[in-house]
N, CA and C atoms of all chains as a GROMACS GRO file, in nm:
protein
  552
    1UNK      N    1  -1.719  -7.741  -0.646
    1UNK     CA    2  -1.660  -7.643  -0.738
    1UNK      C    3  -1.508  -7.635  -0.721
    2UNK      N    4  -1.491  -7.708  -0.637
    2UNK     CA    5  -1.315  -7.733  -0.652
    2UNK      C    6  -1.212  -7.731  -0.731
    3UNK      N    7  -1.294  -7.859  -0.844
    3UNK     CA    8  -1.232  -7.884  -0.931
    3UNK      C    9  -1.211  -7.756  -1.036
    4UNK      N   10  -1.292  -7.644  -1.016
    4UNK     CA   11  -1.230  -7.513  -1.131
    4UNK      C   12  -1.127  -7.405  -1.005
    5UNK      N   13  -1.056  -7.418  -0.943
    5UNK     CA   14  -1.017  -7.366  -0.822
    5UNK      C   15  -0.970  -7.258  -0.975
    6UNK      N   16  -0.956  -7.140  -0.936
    6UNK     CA   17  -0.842  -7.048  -0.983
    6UNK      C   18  -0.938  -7.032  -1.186
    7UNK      N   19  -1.028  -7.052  -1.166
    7UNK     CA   20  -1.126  -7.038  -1.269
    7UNK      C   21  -1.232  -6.958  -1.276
    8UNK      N   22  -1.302  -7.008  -1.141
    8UNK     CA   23  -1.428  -6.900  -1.100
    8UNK      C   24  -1.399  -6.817  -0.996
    9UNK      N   25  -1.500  -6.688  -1.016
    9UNK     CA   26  -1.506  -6.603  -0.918
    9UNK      C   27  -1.655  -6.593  -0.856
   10UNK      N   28  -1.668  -6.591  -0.756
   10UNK     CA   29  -1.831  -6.625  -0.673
   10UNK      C   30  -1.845  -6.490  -0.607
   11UNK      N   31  -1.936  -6.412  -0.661
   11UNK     CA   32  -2.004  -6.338  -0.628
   11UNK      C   33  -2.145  -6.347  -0.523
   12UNK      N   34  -2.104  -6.310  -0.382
   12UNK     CA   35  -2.243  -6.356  -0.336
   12UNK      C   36  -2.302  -6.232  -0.279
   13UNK      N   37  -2.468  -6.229  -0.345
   13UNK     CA   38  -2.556  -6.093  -0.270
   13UNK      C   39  -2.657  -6.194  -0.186
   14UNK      N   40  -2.678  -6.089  -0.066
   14UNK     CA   41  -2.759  -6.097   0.055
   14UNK      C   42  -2.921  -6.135   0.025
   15UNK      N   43  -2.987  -6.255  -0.034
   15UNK     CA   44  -3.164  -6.213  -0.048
   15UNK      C   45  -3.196  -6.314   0.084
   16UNK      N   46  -3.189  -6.250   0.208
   16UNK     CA   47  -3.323  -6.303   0.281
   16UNK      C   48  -3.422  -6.354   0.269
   17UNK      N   49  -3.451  -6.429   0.300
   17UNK     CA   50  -3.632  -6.413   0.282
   17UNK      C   51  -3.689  -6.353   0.414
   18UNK      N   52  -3.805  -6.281   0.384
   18UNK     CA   53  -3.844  -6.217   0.477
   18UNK      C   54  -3.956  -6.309   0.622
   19UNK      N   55  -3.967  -6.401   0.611
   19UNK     CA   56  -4.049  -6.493   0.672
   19UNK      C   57  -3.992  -6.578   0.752
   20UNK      N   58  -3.844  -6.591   0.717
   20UNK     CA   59  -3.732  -6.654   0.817
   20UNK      C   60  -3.707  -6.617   0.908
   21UNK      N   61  -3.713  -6.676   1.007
   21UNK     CA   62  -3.688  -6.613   1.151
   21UNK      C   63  -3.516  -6.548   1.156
   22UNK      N   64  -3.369  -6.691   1.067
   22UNK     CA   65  -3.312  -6.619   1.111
   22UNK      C   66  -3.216  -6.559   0.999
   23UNK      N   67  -3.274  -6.580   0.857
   23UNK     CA   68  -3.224  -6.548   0.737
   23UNK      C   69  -3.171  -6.391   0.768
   24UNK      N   70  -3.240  -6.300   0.828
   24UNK     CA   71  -3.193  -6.211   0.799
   24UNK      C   72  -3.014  -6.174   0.910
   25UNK      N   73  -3.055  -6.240   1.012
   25UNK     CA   74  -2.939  -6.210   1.086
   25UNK      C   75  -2.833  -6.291   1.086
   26UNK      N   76  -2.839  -6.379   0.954
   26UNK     CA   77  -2.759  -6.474   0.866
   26UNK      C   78  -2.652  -6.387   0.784
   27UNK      N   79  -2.719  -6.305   0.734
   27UNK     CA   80  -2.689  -6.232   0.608
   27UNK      C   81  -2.597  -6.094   0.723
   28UNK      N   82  -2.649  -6.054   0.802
   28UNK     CA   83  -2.570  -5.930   0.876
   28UNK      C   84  -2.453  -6.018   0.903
   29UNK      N   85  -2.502  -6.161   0.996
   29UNK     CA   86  -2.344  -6.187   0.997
   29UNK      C   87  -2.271  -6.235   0.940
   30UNK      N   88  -2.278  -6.282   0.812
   30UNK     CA   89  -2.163  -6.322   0.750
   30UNK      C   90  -2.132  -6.205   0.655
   31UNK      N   91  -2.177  -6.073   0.631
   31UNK     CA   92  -2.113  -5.909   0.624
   31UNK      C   93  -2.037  -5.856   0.727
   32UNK      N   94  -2.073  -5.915   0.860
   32UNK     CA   95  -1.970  -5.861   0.990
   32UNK      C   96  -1.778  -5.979   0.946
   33UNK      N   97  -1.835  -6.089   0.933
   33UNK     CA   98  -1.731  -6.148   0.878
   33UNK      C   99  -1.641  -6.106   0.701
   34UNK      N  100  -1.757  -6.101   0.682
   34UNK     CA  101  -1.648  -6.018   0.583
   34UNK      C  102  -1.606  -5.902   0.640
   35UNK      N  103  -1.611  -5.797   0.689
   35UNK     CA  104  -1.573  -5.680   0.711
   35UNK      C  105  -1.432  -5.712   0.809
   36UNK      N  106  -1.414  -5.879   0.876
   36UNK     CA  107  -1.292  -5.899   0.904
   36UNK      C  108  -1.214  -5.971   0.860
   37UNK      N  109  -1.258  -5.996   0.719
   37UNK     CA  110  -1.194  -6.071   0.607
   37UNK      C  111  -1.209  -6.218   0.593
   38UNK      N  112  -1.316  -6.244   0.659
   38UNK     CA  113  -1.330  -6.423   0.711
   38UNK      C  114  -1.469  -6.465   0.585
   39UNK      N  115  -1.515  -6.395   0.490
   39UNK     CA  116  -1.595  -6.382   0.420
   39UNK      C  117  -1.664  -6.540   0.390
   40UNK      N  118  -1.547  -6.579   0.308
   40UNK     CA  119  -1.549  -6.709   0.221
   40UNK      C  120  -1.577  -6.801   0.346
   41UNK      N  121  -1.510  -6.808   0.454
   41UNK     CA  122  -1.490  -6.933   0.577
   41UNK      C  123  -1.644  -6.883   0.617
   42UNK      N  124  -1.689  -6.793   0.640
   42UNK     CA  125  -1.876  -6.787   0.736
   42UNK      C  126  -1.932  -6.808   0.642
   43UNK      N  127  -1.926  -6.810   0.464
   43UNK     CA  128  -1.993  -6.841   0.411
   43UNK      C  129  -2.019  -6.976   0.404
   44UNK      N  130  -1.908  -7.075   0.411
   44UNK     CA  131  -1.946  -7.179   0.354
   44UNK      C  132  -1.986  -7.289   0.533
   45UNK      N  133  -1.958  -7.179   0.644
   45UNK     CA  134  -1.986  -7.246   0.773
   45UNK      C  135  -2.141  -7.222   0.810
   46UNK      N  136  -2.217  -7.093   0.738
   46UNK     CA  137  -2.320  -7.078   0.745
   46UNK      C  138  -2.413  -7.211   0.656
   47UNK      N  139  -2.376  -7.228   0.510
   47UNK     CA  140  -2.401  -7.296   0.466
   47UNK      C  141  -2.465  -7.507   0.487
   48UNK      N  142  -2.311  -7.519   0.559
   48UNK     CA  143  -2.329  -7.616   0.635
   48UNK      C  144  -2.394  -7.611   0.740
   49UNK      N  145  -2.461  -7.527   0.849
   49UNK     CA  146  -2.484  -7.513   1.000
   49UNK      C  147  -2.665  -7.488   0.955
   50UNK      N  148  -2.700  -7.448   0.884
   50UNK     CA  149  -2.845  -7.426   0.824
   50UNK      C  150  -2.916  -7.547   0.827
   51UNK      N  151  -2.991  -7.537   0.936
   51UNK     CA  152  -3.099  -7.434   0.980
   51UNK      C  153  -3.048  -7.334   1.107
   52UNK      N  154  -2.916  -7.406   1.180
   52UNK     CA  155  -2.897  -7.359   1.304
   52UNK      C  156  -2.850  -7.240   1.298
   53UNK      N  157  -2.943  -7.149   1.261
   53UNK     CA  158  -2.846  -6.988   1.281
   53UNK      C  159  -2.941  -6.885   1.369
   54UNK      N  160  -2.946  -6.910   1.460
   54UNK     CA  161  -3.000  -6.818   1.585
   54UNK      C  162  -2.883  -6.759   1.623
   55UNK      N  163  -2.906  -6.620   1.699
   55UNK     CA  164  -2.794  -6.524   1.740
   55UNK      C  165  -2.690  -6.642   1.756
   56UNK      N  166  -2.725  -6.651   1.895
   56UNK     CA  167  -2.610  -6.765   1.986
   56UNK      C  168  -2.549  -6.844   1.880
   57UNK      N  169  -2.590  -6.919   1.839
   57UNK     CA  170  -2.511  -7.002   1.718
   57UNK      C  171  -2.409  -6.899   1.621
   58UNK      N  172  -2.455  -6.818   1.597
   58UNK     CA  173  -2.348  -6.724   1.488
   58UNK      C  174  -2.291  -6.672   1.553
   59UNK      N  175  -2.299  -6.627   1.696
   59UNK     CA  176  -2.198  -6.600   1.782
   59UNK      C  177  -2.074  -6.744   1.779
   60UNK      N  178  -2.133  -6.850   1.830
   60UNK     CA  179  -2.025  -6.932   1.829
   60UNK      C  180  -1.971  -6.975   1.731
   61UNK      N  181  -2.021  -6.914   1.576
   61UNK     CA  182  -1.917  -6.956   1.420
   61UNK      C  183  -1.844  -6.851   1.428
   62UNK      N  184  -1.868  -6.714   1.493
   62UNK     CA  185  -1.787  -6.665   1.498
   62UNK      C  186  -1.636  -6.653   1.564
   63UNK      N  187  -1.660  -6.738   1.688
   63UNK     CA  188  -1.543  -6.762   1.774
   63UNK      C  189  -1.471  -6.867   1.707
   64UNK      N  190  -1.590  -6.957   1.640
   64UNK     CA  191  -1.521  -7.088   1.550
   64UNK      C  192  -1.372  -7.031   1.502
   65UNK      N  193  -1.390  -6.936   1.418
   65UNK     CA  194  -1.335  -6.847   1.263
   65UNK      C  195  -1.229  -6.740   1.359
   66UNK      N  196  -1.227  -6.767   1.454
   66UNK     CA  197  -1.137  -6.647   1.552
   66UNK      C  198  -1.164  -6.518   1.494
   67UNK      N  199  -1.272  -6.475   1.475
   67UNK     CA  200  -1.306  -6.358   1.463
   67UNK      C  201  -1.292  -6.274   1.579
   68UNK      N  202  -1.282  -6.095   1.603
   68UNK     CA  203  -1.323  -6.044   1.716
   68UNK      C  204  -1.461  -6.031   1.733
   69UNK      N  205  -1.467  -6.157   1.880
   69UNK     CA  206  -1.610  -6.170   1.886
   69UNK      C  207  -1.723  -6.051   1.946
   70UNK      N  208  -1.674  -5.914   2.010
   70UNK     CA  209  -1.734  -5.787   2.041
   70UNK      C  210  -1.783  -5.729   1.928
   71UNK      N  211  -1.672  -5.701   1.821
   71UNK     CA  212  -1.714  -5.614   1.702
   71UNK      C  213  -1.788  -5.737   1.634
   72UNK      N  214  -1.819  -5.866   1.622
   72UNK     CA  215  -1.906  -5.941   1.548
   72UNK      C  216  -2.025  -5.881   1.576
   73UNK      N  217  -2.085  -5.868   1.734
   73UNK     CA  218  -2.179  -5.884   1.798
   73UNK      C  219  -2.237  -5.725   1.744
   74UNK      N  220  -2.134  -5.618   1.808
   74UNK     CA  221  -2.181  -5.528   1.781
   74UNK      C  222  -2.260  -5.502   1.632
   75UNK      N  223  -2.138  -5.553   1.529
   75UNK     CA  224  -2.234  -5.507   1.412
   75UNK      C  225  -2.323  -5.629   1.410
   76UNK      N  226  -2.361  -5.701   1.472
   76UNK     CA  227  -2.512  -5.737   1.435
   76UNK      C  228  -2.594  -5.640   1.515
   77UNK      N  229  -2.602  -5.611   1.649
   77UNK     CA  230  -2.685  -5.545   1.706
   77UNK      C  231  -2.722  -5.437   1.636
   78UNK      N  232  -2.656  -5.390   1.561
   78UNK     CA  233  -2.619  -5.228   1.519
   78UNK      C  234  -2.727  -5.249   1.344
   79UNK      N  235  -2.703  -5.366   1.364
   79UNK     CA  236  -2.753  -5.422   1.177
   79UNK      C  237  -2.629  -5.323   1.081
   80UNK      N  238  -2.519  -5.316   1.149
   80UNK     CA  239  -2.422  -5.250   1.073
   80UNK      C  240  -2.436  -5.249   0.888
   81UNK      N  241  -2.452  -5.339   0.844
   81UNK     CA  242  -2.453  -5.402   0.664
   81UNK      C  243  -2.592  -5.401   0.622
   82UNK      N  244  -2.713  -5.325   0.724
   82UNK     CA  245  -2.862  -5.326   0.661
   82UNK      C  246  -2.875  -5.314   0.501
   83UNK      N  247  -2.786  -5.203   0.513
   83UNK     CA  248  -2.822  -5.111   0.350
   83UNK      C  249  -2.764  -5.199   0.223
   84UNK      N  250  -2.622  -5.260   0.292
   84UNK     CA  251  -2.592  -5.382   0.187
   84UNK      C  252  -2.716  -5.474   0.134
   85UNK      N  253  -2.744  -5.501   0.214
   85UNK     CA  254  -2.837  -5.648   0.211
   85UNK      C  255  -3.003  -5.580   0.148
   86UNK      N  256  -3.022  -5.462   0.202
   86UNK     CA  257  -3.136  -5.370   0.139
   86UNK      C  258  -3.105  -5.370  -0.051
   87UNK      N  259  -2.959  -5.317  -0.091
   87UNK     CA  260  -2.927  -5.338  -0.226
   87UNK      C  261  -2.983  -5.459  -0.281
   88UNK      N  262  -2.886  -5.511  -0.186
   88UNK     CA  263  -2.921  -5.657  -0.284
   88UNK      C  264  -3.077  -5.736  -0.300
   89UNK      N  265  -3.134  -5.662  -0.148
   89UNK     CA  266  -3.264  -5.729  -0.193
   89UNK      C  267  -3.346  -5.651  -0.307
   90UNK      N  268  -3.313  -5.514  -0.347
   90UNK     CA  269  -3.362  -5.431  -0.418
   90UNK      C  270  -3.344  -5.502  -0.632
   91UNK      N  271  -3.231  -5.540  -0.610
   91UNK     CA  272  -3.157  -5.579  -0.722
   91UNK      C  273  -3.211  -5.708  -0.792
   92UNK      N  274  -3.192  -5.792  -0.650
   92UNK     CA  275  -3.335  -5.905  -0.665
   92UNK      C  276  -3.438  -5.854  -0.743
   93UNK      N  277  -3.504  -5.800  -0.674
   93UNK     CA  278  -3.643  -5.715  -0.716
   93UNK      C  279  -3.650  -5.699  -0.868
   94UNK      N  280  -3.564  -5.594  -0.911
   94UNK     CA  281  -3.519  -5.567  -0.998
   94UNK      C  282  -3.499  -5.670  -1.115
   95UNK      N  283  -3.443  -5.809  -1.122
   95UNK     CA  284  -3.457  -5.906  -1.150
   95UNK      C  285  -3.564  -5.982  -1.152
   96UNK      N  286  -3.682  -5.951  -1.107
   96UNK     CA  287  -3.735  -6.036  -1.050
   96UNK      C  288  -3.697  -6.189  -1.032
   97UNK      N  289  -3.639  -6.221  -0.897
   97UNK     CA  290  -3.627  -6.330  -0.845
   97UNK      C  291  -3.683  -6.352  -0.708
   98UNK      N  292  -3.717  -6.452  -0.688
   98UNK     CA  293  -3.813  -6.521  -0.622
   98UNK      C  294  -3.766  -6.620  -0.533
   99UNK      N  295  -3.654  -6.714  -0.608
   99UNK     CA  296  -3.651  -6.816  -0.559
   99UNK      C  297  -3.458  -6.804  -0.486
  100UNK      N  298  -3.384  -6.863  -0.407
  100UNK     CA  299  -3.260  -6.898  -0.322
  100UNK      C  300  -3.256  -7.016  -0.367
  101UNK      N  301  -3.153  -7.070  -0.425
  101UNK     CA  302  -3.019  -6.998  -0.477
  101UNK      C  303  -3.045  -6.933  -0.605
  102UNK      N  304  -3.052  -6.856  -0.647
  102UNK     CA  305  -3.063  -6.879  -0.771
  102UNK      C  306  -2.934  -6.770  -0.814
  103UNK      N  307  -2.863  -6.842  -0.942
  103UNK     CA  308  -2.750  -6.830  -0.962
  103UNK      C  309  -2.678  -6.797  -1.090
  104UNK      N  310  -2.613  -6.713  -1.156
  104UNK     CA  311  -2.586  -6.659  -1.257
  104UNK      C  312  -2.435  -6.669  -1.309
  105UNK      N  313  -2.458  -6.763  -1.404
  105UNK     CA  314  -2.272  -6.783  -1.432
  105UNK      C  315  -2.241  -6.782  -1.545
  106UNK      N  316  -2.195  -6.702  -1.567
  106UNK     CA  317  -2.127  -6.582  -1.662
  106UNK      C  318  -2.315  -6.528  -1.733
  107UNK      N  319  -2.341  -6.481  -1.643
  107UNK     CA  320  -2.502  -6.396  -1.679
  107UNK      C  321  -2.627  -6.484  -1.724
  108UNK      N  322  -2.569  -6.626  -1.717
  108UNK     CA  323  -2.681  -6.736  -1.778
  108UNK      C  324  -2.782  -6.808  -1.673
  109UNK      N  325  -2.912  -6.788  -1.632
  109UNK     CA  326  -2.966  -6.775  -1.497
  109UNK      C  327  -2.986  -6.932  -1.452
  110UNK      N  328  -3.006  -6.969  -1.343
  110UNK     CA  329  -2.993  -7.091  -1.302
  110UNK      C  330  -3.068  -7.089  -1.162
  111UNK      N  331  -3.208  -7.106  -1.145
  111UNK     CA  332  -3.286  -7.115  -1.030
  111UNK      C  333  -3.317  -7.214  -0.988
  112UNK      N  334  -3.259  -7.182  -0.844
  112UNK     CA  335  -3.273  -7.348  -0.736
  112UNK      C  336  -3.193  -7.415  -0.736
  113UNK      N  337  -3.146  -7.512  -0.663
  113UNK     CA  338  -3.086  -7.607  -0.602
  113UNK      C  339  -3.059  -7.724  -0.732
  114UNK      N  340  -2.936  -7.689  -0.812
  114UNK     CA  341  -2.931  -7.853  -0.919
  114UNK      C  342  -2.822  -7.951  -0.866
  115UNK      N  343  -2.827  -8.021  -0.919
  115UNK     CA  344  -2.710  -8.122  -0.922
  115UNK      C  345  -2.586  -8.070  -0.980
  116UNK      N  346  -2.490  -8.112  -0.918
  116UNK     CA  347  -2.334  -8.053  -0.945
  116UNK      C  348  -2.288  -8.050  -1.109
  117UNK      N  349  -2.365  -8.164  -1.206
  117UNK     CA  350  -2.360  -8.182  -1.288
  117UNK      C  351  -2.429  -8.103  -1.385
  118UNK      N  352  -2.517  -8.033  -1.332
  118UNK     CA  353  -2.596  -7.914  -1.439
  118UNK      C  354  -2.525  -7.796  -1.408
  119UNK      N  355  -2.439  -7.771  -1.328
  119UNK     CA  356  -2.390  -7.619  -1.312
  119UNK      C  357  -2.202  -7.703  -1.440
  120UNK      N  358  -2.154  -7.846  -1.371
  120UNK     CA  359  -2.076  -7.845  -1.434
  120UNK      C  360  -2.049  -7.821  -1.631
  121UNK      N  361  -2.187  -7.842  -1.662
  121UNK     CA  362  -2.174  -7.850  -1.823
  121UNK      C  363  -2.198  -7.694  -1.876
  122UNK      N  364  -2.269  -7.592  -1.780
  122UNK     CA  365  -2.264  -7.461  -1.806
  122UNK      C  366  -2.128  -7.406  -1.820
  123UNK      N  367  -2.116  -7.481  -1.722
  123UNK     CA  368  -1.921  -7.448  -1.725
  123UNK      C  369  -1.799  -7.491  -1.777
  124UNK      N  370  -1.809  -7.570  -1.812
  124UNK     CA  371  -1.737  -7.652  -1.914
  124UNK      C  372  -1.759  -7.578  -2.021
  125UNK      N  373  -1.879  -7.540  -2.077
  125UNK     CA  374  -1.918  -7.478  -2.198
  125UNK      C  375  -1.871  -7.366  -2.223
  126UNK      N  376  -1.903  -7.275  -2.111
  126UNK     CA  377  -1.849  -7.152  -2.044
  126UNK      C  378  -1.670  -7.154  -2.086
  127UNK      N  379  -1.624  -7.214  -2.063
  127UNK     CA  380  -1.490  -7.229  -2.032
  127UNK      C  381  -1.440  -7.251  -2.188
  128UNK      N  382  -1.468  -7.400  -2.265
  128UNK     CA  383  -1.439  -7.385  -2.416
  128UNK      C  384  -1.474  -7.254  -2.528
  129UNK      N  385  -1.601  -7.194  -2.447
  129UNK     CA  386  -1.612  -7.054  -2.540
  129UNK      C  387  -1.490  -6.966  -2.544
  130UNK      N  388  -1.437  -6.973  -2.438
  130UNK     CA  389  -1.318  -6.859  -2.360
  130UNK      C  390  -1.228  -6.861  -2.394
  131UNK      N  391  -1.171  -7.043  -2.443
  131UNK     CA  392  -1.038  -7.028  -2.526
  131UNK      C  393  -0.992  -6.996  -2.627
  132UNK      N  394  -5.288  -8.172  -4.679
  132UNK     CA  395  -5.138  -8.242  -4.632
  132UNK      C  396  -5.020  -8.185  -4.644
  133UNK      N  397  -4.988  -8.106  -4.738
  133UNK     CA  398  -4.888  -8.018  -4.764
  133UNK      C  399  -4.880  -7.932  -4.662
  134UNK      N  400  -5.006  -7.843  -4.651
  134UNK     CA  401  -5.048  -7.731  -4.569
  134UNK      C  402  -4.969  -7.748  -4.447
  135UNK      N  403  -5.029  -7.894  -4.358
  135UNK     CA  404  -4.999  -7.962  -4.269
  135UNK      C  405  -4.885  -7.960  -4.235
  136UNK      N  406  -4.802  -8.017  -4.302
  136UNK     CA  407  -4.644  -8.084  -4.292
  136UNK      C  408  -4.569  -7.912  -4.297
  137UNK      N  409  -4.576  -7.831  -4.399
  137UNK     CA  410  -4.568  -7.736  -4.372
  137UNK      C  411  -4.594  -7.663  -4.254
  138UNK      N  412  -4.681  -7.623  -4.132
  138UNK     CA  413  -4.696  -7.563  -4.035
  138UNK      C  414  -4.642  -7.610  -3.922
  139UNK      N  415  -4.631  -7.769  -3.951
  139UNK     CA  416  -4.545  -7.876  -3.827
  139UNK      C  417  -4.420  -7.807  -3.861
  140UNK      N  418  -4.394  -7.805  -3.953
  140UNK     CA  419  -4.202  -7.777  -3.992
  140UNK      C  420  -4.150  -7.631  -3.958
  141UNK      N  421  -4.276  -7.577  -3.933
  141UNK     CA  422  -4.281  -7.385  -3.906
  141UNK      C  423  -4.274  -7.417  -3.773
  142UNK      N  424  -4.364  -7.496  -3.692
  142UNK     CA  425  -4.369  -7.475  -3.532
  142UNK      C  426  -4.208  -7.516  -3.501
  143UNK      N  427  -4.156  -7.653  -3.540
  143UNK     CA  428  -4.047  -7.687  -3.542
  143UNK      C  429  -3.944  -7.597  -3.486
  144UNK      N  430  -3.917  -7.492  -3.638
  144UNK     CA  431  -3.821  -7.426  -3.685
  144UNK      C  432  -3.838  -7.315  -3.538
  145UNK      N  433  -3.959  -7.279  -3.503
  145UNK     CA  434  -3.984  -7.142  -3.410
  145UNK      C  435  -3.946  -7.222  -3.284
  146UNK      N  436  -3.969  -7.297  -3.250
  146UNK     CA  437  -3.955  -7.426  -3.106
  146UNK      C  438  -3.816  -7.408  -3.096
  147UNK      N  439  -3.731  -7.419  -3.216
  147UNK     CA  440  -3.558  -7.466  -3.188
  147UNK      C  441  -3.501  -7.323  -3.159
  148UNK      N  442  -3.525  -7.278  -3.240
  148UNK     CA  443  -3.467  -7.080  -3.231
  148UNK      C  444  -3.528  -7.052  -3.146
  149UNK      N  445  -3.656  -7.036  -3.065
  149UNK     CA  446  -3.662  -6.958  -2.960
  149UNK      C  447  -3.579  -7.016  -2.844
  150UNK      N  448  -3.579  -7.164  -2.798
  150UNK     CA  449  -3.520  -7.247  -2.716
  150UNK      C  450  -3.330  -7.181  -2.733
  151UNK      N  451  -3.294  -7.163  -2.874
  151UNK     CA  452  -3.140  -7.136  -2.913
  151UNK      C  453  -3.136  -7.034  -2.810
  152UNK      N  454  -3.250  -6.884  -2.826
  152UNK     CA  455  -3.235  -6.759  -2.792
  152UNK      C  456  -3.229  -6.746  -2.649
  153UNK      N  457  -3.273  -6.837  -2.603
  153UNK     CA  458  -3.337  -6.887  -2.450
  153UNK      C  459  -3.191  -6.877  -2.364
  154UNK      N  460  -3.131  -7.000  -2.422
  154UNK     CA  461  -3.010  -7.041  -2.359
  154UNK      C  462  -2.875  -6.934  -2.351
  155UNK      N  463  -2.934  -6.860  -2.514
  155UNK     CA  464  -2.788  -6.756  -2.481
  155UNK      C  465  -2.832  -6.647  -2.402
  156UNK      N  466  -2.982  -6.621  -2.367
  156UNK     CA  467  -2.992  -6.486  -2.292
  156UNK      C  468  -2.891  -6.416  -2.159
  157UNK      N  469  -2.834  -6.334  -2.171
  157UNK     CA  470  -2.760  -6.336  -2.051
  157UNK      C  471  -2.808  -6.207  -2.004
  158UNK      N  472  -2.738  -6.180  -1.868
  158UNK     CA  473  -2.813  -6.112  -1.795
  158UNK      C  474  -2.673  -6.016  -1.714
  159UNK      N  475  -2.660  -5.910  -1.763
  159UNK     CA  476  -2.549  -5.804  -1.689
  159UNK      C  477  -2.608  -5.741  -1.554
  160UNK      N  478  -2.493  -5.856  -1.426
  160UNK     CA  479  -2.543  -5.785  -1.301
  160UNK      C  480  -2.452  -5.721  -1.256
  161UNK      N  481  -2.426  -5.596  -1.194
  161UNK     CA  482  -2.362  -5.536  -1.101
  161UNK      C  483  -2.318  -5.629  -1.006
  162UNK      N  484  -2.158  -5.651  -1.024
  162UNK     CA  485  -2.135  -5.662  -0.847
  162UNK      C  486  -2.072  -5.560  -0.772
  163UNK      N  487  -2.081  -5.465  -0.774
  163UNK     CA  488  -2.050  -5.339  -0.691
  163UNK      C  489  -1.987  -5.390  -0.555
  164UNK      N  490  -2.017  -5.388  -0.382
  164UNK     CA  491  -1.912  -5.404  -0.318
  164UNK      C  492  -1.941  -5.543  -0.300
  165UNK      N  493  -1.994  -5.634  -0.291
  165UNK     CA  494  -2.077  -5.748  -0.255
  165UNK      C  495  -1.889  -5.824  -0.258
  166UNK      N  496  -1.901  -5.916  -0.169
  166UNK     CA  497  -1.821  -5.999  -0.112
  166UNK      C  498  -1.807  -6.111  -0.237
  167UNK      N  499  -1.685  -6.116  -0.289
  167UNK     CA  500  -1.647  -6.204  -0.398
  167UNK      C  501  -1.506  -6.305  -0.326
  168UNK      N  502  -1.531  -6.415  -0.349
  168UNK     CA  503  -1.435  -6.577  -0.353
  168UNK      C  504  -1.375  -6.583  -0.444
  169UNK      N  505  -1.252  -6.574  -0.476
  169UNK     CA  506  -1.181  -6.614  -0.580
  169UNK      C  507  -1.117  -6.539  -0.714
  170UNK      N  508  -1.014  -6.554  -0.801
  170UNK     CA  509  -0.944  -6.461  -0.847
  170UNK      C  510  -1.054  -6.364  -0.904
  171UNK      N  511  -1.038  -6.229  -0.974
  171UNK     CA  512  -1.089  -6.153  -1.044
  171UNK      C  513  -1.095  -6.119  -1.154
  172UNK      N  514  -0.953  -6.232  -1.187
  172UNK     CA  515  -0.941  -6.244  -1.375
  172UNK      C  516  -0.985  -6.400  -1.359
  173UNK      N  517  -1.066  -6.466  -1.342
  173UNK     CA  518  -1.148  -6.567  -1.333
  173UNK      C  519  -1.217  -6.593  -1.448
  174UNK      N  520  -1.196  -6.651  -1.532
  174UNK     CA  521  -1.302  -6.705  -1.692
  174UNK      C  522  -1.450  -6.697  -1.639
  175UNK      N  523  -1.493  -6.756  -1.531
  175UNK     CA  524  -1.603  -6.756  -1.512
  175UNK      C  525  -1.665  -6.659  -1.388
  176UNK      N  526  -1.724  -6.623  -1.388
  176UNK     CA  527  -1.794  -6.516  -1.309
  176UNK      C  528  -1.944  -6.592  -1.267
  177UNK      N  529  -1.930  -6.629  -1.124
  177UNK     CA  530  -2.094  -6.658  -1.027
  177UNK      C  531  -2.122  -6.572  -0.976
  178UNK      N  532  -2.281  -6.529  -0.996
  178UNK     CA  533  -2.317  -6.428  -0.878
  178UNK      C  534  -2.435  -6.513  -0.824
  179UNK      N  535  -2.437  -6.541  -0.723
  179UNK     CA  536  -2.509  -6.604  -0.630
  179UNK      C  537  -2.594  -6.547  -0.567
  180UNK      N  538  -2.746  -6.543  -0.515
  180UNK     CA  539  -2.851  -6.481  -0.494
  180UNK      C  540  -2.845  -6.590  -0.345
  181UNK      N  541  -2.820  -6.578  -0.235
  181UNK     CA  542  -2.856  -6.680  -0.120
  181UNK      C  543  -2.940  -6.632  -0.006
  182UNK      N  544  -2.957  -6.706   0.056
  182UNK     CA  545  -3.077  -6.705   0.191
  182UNK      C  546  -2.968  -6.845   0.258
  183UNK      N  547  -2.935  -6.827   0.412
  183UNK     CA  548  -2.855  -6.935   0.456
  183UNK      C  549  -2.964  -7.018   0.553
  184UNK      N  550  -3.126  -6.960   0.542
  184UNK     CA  551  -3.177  -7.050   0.636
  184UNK      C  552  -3.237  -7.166   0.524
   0.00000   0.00000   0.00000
C-alpha cells in the first residue's frame, strides 16, 4: 500500500479471536503501543512476527520500538485497553463478521486475505470517483 | 419460445442489477478512538478488522 502513501487512511479495530492463545494479548499490546505513539511500527512488527506473539516476545517488540518497557508490561498485566478491544469486538458483532482481515475501504466490504491486486482496483476506482 | 427467451432475459436483467447493487453497498463504520495510520483528509478511508495471530 505504499504506492497510495498520503492517500489512505487505515483504520485498525481490535477482533481477537477468542480460541487464540495469543490473539488477545496481541491486541492489548499493540494499544499499550499506541498509547506511546509507536501504533503504526507494533502494528506492522506484530504483523510480520505472527505466530510468535507470546508475552516474552511482545515484550521484546517492545524494547525493539524503544518503547518504555515497565509501562508496556504494566498495561498488559493490567489489560489496560480491555474495553477498547471489547468495542470493537462488539461492533464486529454488530456487523456480523466472522472472518480476520476483513476490511472496509471507503465502506465497500472485503473478507479475507486477497491479493494486492484486488484491494488495488477497489482503489483505483475509489480514487477516479473522487476526482 | 417467446415465453422462454423472455424469462432468460428477465433472470438476466435481475442477475446484473442485483450484482450492480451488491458492489455499491457500503457500509458506515464508526471509527471513534481506534488507532488510525495516515493523513485524515485521505480520499480513501480503511477500516481494518485484525487478529495478529
Amino acid at each position: 500500500m505504499k504506492d497510495y502513501k498520503g492517500k489512505i487512511r487505515l483504520v485498525v479495530k481490535q477482533t481477537p479471536y477468542k480460541y487464540r492463545d495469543y490473539a488477545y494479548i496481541s491486541s492489548l499490546a499493540v494499544l499499550a503501543a499506541h498509547e506511546q505513539g509507536k501504533f503504526a511500527e507494533m502494528h506492522e512488527l506484530l504483523l510480520k512476527k505472527s505466530p510468535k506473539l507470546d508475552k516474552d516476545s511482545l515484550i521484546s517488540y517492545a524494547k525493539e520500538l524503544d518503547l518504555d518497557v515497565a509501562k508496556f508490561k504494566d498495561s498488559l498485566e493490567t489489560k489496560k485497553f480491555s474495553s477498547q478491544i471489547e468495542k470493537d469486538l462488539q461492533l464486529a458483532k454488530e456487523l456480523d463478521l466472522y472472518n480476520t482481515p476483513t476490511i472496509f475501504i471507503n465502506g465497500i466490504k472485503v473478507i479475507g486475505n486477497r491479493d494486492y491486486m484486488y484491494y488495488k482496483k477497489i482503489i483505483d476506482k475509489e480514487l477516479r470517483h473522487e476526482k | 419460445m417467446f415465453r422462454f427467451k423472455f424469462l432468460a432475459v428477465l433472470c438476466l436483467i435481475i442477475m446484473m442489477t442485483s450484482s450492480a447493487f451488491a458492489a455499491e453497498k457500503r457500509v458506515n463504520i464508526p471509527i471513534g478512538d481506534s488507532p488510525v495510520i495516515g493523513p485524515n483528509n485521505a480520499p480513501i478511508t480503511m477500516i481494518k478488522f485484525v487478529d495478529y495471530q
